[in-house]
C-alpha positions in Angstrom: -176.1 -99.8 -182.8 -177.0 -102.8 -185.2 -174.7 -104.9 -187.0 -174.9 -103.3 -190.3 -174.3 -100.0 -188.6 -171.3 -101.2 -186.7 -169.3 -102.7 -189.8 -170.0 -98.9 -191.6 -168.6 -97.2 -188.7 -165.6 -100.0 -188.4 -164.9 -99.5 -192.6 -164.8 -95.8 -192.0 -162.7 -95.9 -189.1 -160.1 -98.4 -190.9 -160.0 -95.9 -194.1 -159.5 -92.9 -192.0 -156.3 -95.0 -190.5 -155.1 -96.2 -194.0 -155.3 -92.4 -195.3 -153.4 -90.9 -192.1 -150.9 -93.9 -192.8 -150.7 -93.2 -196.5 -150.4 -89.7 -196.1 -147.1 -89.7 -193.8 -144.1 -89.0 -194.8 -142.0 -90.6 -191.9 -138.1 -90.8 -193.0 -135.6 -89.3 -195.5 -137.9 -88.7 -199.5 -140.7 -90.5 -197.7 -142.4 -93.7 -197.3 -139.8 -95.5 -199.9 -137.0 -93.4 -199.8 -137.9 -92.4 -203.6 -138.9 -88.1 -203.1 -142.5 -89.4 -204.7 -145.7 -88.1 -203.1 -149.1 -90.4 -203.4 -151.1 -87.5 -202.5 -153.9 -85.9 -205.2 -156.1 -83.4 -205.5 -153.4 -80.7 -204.6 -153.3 -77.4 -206.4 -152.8 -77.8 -210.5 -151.6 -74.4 -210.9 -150.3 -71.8 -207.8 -151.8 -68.4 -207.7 -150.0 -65.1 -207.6 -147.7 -65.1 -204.9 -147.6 -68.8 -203.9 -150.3 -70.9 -202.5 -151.4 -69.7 -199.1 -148.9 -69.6 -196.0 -151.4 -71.5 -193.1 -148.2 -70.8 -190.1 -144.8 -70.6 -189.7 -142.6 -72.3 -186.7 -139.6 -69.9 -185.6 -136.7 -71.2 -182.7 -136.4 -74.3 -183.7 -133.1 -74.5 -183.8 -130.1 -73.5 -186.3 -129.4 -76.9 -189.0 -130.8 -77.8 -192.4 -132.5 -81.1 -191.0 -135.6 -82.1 -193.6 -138.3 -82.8 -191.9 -140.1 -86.0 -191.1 -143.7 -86.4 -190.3 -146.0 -89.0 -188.9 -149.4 -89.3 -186.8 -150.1 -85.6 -186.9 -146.7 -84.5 -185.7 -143.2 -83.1 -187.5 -139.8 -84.1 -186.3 -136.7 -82.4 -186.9 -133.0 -81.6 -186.0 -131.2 -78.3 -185.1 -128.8 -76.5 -183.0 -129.5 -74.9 -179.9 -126.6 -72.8 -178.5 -124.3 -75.6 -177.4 -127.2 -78.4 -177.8 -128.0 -80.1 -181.0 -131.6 -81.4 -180.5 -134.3 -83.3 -181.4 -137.8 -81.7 -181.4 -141.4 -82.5 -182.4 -144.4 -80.3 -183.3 -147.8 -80.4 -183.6 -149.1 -80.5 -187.1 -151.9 -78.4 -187.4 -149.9 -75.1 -185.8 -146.3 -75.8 -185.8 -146.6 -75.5 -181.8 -143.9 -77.5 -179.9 -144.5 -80.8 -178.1 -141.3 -81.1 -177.0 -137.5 -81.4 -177.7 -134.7 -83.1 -176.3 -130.7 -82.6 -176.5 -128.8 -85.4 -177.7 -125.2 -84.1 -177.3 -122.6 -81.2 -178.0 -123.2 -79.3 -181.1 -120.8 -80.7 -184.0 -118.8 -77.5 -184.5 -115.2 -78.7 -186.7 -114.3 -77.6 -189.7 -116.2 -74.2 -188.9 -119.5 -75.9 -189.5 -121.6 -74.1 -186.9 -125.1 -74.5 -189.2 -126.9 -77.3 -187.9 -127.4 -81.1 -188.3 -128.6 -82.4 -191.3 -130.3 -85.6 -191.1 -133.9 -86.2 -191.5 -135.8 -88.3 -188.0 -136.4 -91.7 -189.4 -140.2 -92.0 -187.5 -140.9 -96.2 -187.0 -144.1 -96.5 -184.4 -143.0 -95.5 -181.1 -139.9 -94.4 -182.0 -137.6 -91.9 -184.0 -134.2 -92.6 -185.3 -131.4 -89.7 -185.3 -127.6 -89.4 -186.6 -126.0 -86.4 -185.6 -122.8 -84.7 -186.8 -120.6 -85.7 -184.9 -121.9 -89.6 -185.5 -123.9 -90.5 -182.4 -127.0 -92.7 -183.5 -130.2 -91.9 -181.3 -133.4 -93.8 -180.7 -136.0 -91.4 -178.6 -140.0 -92.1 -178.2 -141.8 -90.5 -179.9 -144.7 -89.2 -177.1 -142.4 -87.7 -175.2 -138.6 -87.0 -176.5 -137.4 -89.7 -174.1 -133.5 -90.9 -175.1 -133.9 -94.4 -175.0 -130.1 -95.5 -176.6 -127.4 -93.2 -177.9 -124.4 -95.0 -179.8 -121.1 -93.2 -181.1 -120.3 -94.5 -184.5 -116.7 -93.3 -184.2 -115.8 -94.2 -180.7 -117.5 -97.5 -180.5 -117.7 -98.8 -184.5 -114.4 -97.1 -186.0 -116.1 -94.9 -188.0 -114.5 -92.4 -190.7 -115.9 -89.8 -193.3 -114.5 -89.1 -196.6 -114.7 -85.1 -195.7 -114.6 -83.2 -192.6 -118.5 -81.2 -192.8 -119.9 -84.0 -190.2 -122.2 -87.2 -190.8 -125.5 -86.2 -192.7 -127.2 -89.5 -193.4 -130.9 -90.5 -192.4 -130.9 -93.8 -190.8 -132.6 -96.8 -192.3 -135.4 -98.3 -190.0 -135.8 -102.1 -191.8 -137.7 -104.6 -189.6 -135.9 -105.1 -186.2 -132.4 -103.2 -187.7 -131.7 -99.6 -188.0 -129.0 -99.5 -190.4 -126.2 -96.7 -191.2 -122.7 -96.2 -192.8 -120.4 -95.3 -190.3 -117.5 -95.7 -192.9 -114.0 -96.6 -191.9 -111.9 -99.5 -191.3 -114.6 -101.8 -189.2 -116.8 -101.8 -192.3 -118.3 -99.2 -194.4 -122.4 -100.0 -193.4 -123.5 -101.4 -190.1 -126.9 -102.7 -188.7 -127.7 -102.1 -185.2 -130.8 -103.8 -183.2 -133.6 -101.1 -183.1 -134.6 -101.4 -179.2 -131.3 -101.4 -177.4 -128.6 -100.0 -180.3 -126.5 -103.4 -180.1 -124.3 -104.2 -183.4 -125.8 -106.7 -184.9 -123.4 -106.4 -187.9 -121.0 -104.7 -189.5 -119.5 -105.0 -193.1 -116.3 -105.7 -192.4 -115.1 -106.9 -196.1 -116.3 -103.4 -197.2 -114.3 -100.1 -195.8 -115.0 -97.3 -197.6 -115.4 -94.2 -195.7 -118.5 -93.0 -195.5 -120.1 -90.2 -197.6 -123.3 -88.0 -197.2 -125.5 -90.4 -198.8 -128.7 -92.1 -197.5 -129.5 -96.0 -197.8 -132.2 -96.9 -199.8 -133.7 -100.8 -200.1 -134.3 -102.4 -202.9 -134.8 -105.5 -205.6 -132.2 -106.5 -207.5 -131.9 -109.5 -209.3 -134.4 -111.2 -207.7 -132.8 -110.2 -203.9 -133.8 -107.3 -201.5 -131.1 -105.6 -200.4 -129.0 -102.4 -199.0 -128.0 -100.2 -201.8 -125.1 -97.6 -200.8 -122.8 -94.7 -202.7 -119.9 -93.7 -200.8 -116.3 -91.9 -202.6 -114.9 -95.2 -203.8 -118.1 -97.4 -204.6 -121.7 -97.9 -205.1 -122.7 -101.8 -203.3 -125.4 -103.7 -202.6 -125.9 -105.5 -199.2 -127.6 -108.5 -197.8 -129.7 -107.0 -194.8 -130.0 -110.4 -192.7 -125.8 -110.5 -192.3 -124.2 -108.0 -194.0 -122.8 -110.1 -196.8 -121.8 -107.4 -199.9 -123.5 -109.0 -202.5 -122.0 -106.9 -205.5 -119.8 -103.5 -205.9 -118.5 -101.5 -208.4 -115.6 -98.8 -208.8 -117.0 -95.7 -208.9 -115.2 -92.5 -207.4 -115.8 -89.5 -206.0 -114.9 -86.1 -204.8 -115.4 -83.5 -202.0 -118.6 -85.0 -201.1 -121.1 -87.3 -202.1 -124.7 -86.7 -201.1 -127.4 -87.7 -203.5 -129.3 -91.0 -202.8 -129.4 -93.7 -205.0 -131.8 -94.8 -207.3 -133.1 -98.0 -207.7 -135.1 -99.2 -211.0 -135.7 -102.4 -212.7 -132.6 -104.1 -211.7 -130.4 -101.3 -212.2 -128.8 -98.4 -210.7 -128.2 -94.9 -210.3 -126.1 -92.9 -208.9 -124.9 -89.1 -209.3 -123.2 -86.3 -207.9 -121.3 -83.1 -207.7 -117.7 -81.5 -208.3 -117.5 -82.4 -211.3 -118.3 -86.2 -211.3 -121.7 -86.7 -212.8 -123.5 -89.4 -212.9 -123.9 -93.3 -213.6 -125.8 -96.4 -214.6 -125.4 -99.9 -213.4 -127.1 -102.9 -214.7 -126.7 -105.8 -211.7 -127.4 -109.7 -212.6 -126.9 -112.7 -211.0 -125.7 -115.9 -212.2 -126.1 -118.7 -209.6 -125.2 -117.0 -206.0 -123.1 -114.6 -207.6 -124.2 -110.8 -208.4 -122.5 -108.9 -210.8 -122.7 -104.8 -211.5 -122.0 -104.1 -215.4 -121.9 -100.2 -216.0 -124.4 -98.8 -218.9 -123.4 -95.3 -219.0 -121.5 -92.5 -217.2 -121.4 -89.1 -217.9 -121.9 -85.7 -216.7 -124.5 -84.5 -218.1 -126.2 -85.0 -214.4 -123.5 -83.3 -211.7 -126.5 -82.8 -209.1 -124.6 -81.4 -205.7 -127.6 -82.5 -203.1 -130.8 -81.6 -204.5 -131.2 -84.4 -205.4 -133.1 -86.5 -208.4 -136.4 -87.6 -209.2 -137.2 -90.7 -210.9 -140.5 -90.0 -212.9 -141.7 -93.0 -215.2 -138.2 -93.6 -217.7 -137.0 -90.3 -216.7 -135.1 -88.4 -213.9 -135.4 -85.0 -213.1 -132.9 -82.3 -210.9 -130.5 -79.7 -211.1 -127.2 -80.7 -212.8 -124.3 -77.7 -211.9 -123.2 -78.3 -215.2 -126.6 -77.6 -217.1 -129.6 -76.4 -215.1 -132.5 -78.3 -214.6 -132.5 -81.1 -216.6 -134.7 -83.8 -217.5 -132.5 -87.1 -218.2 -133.6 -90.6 -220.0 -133.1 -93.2 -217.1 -131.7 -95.8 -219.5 -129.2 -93.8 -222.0 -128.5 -90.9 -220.1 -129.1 -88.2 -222.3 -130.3 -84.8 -221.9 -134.0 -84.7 -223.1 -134.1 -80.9 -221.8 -132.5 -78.4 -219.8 -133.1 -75.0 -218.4 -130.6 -72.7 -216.6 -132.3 -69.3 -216.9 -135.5 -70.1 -214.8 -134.1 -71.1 -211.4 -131.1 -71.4 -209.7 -129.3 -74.5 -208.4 -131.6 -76.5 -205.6 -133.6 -79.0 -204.4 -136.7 -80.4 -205.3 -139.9 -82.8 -204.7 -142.8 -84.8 -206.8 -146.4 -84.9 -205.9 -149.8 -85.1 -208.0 -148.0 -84.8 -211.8 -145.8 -82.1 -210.6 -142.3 -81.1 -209.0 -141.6 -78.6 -206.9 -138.3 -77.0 -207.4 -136.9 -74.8 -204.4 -133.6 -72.7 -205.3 -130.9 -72.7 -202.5 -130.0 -69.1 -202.7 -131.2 -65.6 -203.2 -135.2 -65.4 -202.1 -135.2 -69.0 -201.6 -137.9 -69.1 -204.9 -140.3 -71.9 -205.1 -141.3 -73.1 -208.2 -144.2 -75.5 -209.6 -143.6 -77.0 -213.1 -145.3 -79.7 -214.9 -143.3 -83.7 -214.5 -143.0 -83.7 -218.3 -140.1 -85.1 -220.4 -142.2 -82.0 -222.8 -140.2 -79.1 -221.7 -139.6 -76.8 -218.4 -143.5 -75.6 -217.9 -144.1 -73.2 -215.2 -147.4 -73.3 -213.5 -146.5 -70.8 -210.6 -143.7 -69.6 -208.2 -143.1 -67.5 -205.4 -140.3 -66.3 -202.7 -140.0 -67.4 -199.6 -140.5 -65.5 -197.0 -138.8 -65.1 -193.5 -135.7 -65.9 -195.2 -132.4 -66.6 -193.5 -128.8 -65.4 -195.0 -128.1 -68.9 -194.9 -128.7 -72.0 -198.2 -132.2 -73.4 -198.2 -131.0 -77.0 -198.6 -133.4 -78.6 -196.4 -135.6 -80.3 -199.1 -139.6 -79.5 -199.7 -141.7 -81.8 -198.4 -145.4 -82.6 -199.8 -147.3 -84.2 -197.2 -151.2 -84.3 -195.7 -152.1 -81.5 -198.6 -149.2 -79.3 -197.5 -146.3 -78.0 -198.7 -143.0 -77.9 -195.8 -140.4 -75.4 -196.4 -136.9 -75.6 -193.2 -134.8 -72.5 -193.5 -132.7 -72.9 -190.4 -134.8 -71.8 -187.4 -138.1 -71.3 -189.4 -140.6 -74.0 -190.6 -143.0 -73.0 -193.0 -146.6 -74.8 -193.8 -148.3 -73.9 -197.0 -152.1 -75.2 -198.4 -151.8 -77.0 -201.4 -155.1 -77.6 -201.4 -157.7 -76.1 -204.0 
């Protein structure tokens, strides 16, 4: 093999490397926590009846766990008879690799379902919090349990409603961070190789709610950006420090993830609450959070929002699906008579709406602040009696639909 030959082969070798990387989607609304796919060249319009099934997954385990996927594999959460588990399939079939219990199924409150967080998938290993609160590192060749932490036991922690933790840790560098809630501090950071505190925000004790950390830029400073009942904060991820909060309350449970944009942030979510708008700054060393807008013209339950150019998209209890101007927060339109309530995903110019009830319908409609256009839609099938609330999940030309024990894998692929 000459030289010129070797550098081709060593170019094509690194590209096929960068597009398995790029085409991952390894923790909680992918890559940057934001429910935005990179992928293109996916389907414009579905045909009749849905794009094509290529398998489905059964026995995987009762729970509406999203998800994760990395390196040719799928990782996920569910019950199994007394067990909640961890398992991991192969991509191409949906044929199990292996699964491993991490404790008791979380079973108060009558919430016999399932676990809901998504594997958070960083190299070697995967990142698990399970209803009850136990935080679980396990490799990811084999389903070894490396370290197992109880948040409530061992770091005081507390939630703001009885249905069991739900949150998808954060894997940042050497720290896997969480919000245990409660009166040792409302967010902790733990070391990612042997699950030691490294710290815990202990000038913060909110209880924690069902929302999911996301990182980002504010004011110049990368940070930890959290909603829980009382607040939505912003936290130094070398120490813990709260940089900024700000009042903001809410009720029965809080789920959506926040989202951050051009040094503001937004927050929304159900029972009535709606949704806000915080501008941060920072004069000197100290942040402050000045609130643009609050309304409810988003009350999004856990579906979820999309945050597409200046506007957000997602299902508002009050209104339908709505599309919502980022900065003002009004309604640019709304549809209720189309879909149901649900959950929903961007990839290639569109979103992909999936309704929580009924057929479990699946919807493709164009990410325009133009109107609610339909470019296809089918119902799921092997449907459970249970919600689809597991989100959809656009990765590696595929569309992923979790309804309790089932996975199903669809072509999105012309």
């Amino acid at each position: 093999m000459n030289l010129r030959t070797k550098v081709i082969s060593l170019a094509l070798l690194v590209n096929a490397v960068a597009l398995t990387l790029a085409s991952d989607w390894p923790q909680w609304h992918g890559p940057h926590r934001d429910n935005r796919s990179t992928e293109t060249g996916l389907l414009k319009e579905w045909p009749s009846g849905g794009p094509r099934l290529l398998w489905s997954a059964n026995s995987l385990g009762g729970g509406y766990s999203t998800p994760s996927f990395s390196q040719g594999r799928i990782y996920g959460m569910g019950y199994r008879e007394a067990d909640e588990v961890v398992w991991a399939l192969d991509a191409r079939d949906g044929k199990e690799i292996w699964s491993t219990p991490t404790r008791p199924a979380y079973r108060e409150m009558g919430y016999a379902e399932g676990p809901r967080c998504t594997p958070t998938v960083d190299g070697e290993h995967l990142y698990v919090l399970g209803g009850a609160g136990n935080l679980a590192c396990l490799e990811t060749a084999g389903g070894r349990l490396v370290w197992q932490v109880d948040l409530v036991k061992e770091h005081g922690g507390n939630m703001m409603s009885g249905w069991g933790y739900s949150e998808s840790p954060l894997v940042d560098g050497d720290r896997v961070v969480v919000t245990p809630g409660g009166p040792q501090g409302t967010m902790a950071a733990f070391d990612k190789r042997t699950g030691k505190r490294l710290w815990q925000t202990a000038d913060l004790t909110d209880n924690a709610a069902y929302a999911s950390i996301v990182i980002g830029t504010l004011a110049g400073e990368r940070q930890y950006v959290q909603l829980t009942d009382a607040h939505v904060f912003g936290v130094a991820p070398a120490d813990g420090r709260v940089l900024w909060r700000a009042p903001r309350g809410g009720r029965t449970a809080v789920i959506p993830t926040p989202v951050v944009h051009d040094d503001h942030v937004y927050v929304t979510s159900g029972y009535g609450i709606g949704c806000n708008l915080f501008h941060i700054t920072k004069d000197g060393d100290a942040f402050a959070a000045k609130e643009v807008y609050a309304n409810r013209e988003m009350v999004n339950h856990h579906g979820s929002v999309v945050l597409i150019g200046e506007h957000l998209y997602g299902h508002s209890d009050a209104r339908g699906w709505i599309c919502q101007e980022f900065r003002t927060g009004k309604t640019v339109w709304a549809e209720r008579r189309q879909l149901g309530k649900g959950a929903l995903t961007y990839a290639d110019g569109n979103l992909i709406l999936r309704a929580e009830a009924g057929s479990g319908t699946v919807v493709l409609i164009a990410a325009t602040p133009e109107g609610f256009v339909e470019k296809g839609r089918f119902d799921q099938p092997e449907r459970s009696r249970k919600n689809s609330w597991p989100h959809p999940v656009v990765c590696d030309g595929r569309l992923y639909l979790r309804d309790q024990e089932v996975l199903l894998c669809y072509d999105l692929k012309p």
